[in-house]
C-alpha positions in Angstrom: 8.1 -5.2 0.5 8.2 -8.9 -1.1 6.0 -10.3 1.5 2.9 -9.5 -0.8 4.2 -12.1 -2.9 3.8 -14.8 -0.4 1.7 -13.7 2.0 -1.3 -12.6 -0.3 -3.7 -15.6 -0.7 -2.6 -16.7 3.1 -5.9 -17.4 5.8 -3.7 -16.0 9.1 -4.0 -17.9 12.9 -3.1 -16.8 16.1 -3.5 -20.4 17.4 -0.3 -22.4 16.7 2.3 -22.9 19.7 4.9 -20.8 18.4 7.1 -23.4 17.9 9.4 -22.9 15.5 9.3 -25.6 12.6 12.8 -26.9 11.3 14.1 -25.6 7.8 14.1 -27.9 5.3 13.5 -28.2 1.5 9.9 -29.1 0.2 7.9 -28.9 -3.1 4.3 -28.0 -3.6 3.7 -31.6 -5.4 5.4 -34.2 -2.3 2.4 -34.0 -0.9 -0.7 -35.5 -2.7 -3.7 -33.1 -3.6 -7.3 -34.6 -2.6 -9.9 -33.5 -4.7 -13.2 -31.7 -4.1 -15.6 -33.1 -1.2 -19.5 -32.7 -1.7 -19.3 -30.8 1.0 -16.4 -28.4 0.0 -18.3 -28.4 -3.7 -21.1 -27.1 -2.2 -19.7 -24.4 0.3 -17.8 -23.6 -3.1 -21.2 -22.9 -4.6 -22.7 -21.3 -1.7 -19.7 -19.1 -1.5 -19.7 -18.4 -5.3 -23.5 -17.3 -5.6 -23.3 -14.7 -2.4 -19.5 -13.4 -4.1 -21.3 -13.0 -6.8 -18.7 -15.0 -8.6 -20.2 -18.1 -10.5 -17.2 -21.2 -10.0 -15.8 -22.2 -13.2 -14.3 -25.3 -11.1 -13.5 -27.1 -8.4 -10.0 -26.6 -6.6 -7.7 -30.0 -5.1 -6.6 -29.3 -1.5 -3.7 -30.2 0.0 -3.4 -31.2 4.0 0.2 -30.7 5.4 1.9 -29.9 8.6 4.1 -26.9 9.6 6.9 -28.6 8.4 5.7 -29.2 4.9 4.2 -25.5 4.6 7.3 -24.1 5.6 8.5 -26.2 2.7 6.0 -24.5 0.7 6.3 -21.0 1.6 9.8 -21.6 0.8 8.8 -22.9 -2.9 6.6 -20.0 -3.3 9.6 -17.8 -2.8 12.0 -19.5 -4.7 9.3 -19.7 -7.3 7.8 -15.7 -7.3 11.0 -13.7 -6.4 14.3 -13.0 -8.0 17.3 -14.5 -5.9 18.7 -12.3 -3.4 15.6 -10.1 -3.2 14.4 -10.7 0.5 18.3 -10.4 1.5 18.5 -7.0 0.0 15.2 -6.1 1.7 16.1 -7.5 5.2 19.5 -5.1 5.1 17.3 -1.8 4.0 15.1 -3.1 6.8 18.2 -3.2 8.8 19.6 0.1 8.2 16.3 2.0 8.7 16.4 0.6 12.3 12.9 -1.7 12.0 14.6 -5.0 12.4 17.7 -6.1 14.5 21.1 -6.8 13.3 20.9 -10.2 14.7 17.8 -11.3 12.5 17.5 -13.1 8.9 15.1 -11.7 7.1 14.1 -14.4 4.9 14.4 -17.2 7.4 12.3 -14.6 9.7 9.7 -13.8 7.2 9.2 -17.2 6.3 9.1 -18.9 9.7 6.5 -16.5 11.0 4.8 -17.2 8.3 4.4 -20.5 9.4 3.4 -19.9 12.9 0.4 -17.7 11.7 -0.6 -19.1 8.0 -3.8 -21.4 8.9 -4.5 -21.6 4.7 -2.8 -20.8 1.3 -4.2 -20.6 -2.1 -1.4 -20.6 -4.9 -2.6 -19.6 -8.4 0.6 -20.8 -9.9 -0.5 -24.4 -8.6 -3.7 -23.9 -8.8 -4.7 -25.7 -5.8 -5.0 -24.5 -1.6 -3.1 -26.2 0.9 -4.6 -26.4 4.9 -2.4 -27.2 7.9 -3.5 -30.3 9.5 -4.1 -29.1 13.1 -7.5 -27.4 12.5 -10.6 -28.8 13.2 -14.3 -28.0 13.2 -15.4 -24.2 12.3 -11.8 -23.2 12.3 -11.4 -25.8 9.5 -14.8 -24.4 7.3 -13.5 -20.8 8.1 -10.0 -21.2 6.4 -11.6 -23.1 3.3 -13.7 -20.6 3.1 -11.4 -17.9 2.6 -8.9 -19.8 0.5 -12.2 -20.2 -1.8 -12.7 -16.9 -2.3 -9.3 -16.3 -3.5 -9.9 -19.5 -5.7 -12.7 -17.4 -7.1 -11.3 -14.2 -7.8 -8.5 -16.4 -9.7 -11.0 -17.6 -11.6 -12.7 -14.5 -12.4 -9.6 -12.3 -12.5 -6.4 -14.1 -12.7 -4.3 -13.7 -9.5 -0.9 -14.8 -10.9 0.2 -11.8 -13.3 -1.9 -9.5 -11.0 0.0 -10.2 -8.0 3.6 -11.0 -9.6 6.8 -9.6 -8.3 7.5 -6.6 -10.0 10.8 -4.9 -9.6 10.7 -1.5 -7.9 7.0 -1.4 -7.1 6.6 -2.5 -4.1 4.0 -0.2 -2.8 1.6 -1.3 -6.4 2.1 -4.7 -5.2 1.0 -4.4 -1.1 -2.1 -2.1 -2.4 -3.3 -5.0 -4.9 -2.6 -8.1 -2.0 -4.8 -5.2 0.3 -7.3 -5.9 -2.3 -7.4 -9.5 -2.5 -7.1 -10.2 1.1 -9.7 -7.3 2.4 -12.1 -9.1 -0.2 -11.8 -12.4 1.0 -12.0 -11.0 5.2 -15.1 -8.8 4.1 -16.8 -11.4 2.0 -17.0 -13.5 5.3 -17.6 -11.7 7.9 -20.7 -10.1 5.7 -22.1 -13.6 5.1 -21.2 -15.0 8.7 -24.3 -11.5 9.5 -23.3 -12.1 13.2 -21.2 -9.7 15.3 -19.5 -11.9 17.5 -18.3 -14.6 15.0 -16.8 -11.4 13.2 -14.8 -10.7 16.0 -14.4 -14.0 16.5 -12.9 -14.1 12.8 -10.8 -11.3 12.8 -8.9 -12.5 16.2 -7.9 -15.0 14.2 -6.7 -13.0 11.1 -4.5 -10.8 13.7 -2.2 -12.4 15.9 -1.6 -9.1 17.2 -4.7 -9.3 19.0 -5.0 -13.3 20.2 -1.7 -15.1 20.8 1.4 -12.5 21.0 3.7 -12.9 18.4 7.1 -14.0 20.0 9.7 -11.4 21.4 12.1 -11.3 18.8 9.8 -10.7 15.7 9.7 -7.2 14.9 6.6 -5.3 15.2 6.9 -4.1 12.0 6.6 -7.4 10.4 3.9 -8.1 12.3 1.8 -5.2 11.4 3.1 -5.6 7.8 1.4 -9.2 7.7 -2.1 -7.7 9.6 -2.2 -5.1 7.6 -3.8 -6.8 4.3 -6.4 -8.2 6.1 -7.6 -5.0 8.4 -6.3 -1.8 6.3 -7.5 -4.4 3.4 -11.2 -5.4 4.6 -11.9 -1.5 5.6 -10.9 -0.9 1.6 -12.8 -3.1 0.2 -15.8 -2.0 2.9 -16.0 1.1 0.8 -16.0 -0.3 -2.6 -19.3 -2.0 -1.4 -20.8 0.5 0.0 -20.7 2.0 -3.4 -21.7 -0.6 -5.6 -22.2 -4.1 -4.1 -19.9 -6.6 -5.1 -19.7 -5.4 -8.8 -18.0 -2.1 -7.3 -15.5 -4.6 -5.9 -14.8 -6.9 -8.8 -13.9 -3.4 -11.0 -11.6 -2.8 -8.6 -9.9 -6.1 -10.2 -10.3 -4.5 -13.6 -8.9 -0.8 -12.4 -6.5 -2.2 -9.3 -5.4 0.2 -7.1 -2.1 1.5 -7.4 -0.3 2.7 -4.1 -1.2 1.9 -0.4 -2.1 5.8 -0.1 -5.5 4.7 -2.5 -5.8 1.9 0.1 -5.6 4.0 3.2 -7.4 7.1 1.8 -10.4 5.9 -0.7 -11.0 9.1 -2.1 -7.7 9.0 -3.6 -8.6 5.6 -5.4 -11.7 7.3 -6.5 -10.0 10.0 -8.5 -7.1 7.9 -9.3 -4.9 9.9 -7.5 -1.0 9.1 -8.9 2.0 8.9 -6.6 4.7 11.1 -7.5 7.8 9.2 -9.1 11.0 9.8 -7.2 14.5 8.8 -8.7 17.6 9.1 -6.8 20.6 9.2 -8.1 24.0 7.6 -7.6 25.9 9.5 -5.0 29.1 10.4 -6.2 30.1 10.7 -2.2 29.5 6.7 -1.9 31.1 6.0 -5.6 28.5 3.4 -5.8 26.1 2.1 -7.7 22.6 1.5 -5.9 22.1 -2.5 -5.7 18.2 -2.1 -4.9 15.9 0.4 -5.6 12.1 -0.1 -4.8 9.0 2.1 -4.0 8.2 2.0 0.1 4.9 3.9 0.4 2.2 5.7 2.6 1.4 2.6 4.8 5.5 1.1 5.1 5.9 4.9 6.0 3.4 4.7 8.3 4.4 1.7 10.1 7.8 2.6 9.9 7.5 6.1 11.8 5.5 4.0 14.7 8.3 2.8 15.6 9.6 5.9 16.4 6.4 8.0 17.5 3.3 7.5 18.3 1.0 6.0 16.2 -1.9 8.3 15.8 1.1 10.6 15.2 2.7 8.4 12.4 -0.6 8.2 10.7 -1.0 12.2 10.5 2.6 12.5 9.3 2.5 9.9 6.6 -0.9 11.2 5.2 1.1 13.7 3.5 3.2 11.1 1.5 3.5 11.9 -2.6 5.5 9.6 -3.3 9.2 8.2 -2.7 12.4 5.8 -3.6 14.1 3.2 -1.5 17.9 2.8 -2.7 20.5 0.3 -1.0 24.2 0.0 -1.7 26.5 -2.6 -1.0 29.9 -2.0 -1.4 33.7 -3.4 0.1 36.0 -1.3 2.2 39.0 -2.5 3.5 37.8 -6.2 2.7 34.8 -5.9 4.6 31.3 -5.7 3.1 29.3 -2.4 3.8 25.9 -1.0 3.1 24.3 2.2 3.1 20.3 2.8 2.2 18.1 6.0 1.9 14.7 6.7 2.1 13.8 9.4 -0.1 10.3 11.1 0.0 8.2 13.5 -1.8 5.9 15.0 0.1 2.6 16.4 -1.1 3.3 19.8 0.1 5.9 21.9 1.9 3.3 21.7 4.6 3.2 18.4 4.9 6.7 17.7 5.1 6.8 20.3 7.9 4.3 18.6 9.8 6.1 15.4 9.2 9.5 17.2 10.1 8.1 18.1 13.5 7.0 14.8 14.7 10.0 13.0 14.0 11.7 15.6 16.1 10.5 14.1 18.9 12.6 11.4 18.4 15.3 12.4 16.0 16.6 15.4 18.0 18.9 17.4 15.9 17.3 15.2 13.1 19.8 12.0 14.1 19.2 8.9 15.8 22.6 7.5 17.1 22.9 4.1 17.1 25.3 1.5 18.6 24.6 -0.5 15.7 24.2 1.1 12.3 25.2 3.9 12.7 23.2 7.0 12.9 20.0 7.1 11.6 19.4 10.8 10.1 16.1 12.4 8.9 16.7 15.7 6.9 13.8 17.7 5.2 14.2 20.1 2.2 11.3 22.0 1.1 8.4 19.2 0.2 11.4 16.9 0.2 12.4 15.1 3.3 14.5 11.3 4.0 16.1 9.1 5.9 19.3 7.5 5.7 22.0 5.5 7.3 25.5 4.1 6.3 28.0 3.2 5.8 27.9 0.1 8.0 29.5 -3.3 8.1 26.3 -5.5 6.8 27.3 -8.3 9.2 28.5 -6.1 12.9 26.6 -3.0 12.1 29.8 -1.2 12.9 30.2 2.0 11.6 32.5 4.9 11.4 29.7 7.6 9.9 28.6 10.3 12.0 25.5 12.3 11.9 26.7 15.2 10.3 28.4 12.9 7.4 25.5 10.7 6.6 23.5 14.0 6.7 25.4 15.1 4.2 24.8 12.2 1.7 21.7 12.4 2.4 20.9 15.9 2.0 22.7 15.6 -1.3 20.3 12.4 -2.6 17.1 14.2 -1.4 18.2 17.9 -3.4 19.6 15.7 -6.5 16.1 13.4 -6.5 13.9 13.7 -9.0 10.1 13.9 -8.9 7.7 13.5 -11.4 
């Protein structure tokens, strides 16, 4: 989803008190940039000559508080993605049962964003901003990384790589896997000691140090990890091929899905994903309001919620390819959205095996809901989705039944096409 577009140059922490910071409007320039130390020149140097990146200059910092990144992050956003955008996401998130009802999206995204963000590098701005509360090592360790995206926007030119681009959501997670698995492996290879690796990865993952609080979803959590772990393990394997320079072509030939992420063989031959279009239903009389590629690893996280994960991972391995529509539409003066998950599956096979699993928890292929409605899977042949609506966007009330949103969807996945 649109969290690439403000989470990708991030340094994560699990070491802020989960407070939550109050909303409020800030700007990028209200607080003063400091420019370049000695000694933050020459860990830029030291970094730059074991990347294998000469610097072409230094990079101004920016020391704020949770307050004023919050103001940031919100910037960033208002900056890098098209109004309405993370609204539209939160209620396909909504529908597809992997955040509550009761949440904001945006306001969720971006405040958890500030409990765990330690660093940001903006290439718009050109310039990284550090939360005030660190101190020591922890300090040197978030500069650090923030460098090496300062690098690789040097080198390669973060801002059009990593722009919002409509409908491609999956393109855009697989490139911020990219960016943030190079900065995570670039470290922990020149930290050369075991236990400061773990020491640095417990601090990319709040998963794994400090819980995340009760109401963020898991999926937004693992959504935020996942740069930095499914990422680092990526770019692990474009080294082992051909040192650094095997890593900075991947900036020259990005990778274009999170299946080449999560399977490198498939970024090795360039494996494409398969292009799913869904029409408009004619049973909804709508037009879709959103439409947006969702991918192997969303897929993946998605169906953890439902079953196992070592089970999710075998059933999305045999994603091809998909679509992601939402529709928003009044009834009865009341606002109402539907959304389907439409999927191409590399093989009838595969979308058997995927079928199967789910039936451990979709029985009858339907999830009942009390809010939302039903959640139904359906699989046709390699084809297979999931769908709910429609509901009322604000109670979740809804009058569908399983056999009636089985019937839209059965009629989006036939009607789909795949290229």
């Amino acid at each position: 989803m649109s969290a690439a577009a403000l989470t990708l140059l991030a340094c994560g922490s699990s070491s802020s008190n989960g407070e939550r910071p109050a909303l409020r409007p800030s700007t990028a320039a209200e607080v003063a940039a400091v420019p370049m130390t000695q000694e933050g020149r020459e860990l830029l140097n030291e970094l730059a000559t074991f990347r294998e990146l000469s610097a072409k200059g230094g990079v101004a910092s920016v020391e704020l508080n949770r307050s004023e990144l919050l103001g940031v992050l919100q910037q960033i956003a208002a900056e890098e993605l098209p109004p309405g955008q993370l609204k539209m996401e939160g209620e396909a998130l909504r529908g597809l049962g992997l955040i509550p009802f009761s949440l904001n999206w945006e306001e969720l995204l971006l405040v958890e964003l500030t409990r765990v963000v330690q660093g940001l590098y903006s290439p718009r701005h050109k310039r990284l901003f550090i939360v005030d509360d660190l101190e020591g090592d922890a300090r040197s360790e978030v500069l650090a990384h923030e460098f090496v995206h300062a690098l690789q926007d040097q080198h390669f030119d973060l801002r059009p790589l990593m722009a919002h681009a409509p409908g491609q959501s999956d393109r855009q997670q697989a490139r911020s896997h990219l960016v943030e698995g190079d900065a995570v492996f670039t470290l922990d290879k020149r930290s050369k000691a075991a236990a400061r690796r773990e020491v640095a990865r417990e601090r990319e993952q709040p998963a794994s140090g400090e819980p995340a609080p009760n109401n963020v979803p898991r999926f937004l959590t693992n959504s935020l990890m996942s740069p930095y772990v499914v990422g680092e393990r990526f770019v692990e394997a474009l080294f082992a091929e051909q040192g650094f320079n095997g890593v900075n072509r991947a900036f020259r030939e990005l990778p274009e899905s999170t299946e080449q992420v999560l399977h490198f063989s498939k970024y090795q031959s360039r494996e494409r994903a398969l292009s799913v279009t869904v029409p408009v239903s004619p049973a909804l009389g709508v037009t879709w309001v959103n439409q947006d590629t969702f991918g192997e690893l969303s897929l993946r996280l998605m169906l953890s919620e439902f079953i196992g994960e070592q089970d999710a991972k075998e059933a999305a391995a045999g994603w091809g390819g998909d679509q992601l529509v939402l529709a928003n539409m009044t009834l009865a003066g009341k606002e109402f959205a539907a959304v389907a998950l439409v999927l191409a599956m590399d093989s009838s096979a595969e979308a058997a095996e995927l079928a199967t699993k789910v039936e451990t928890a979709f029985r009858g292929g339907c999830l009942d809901r009390e809010r939302g409605g039903p959640l139904v899977f359906v699989r046709d042949g390699a084809r297979a989705g999931f769908a709910a609506g429609p509901y009322e966007t604000v109670s979740g009330r809804s009058q569908a039944t399983c056999s009636t949103v089985e019937a839209w969807l059965l009629q989006a996945v036939a009607t789909a096409t795949v290229k």
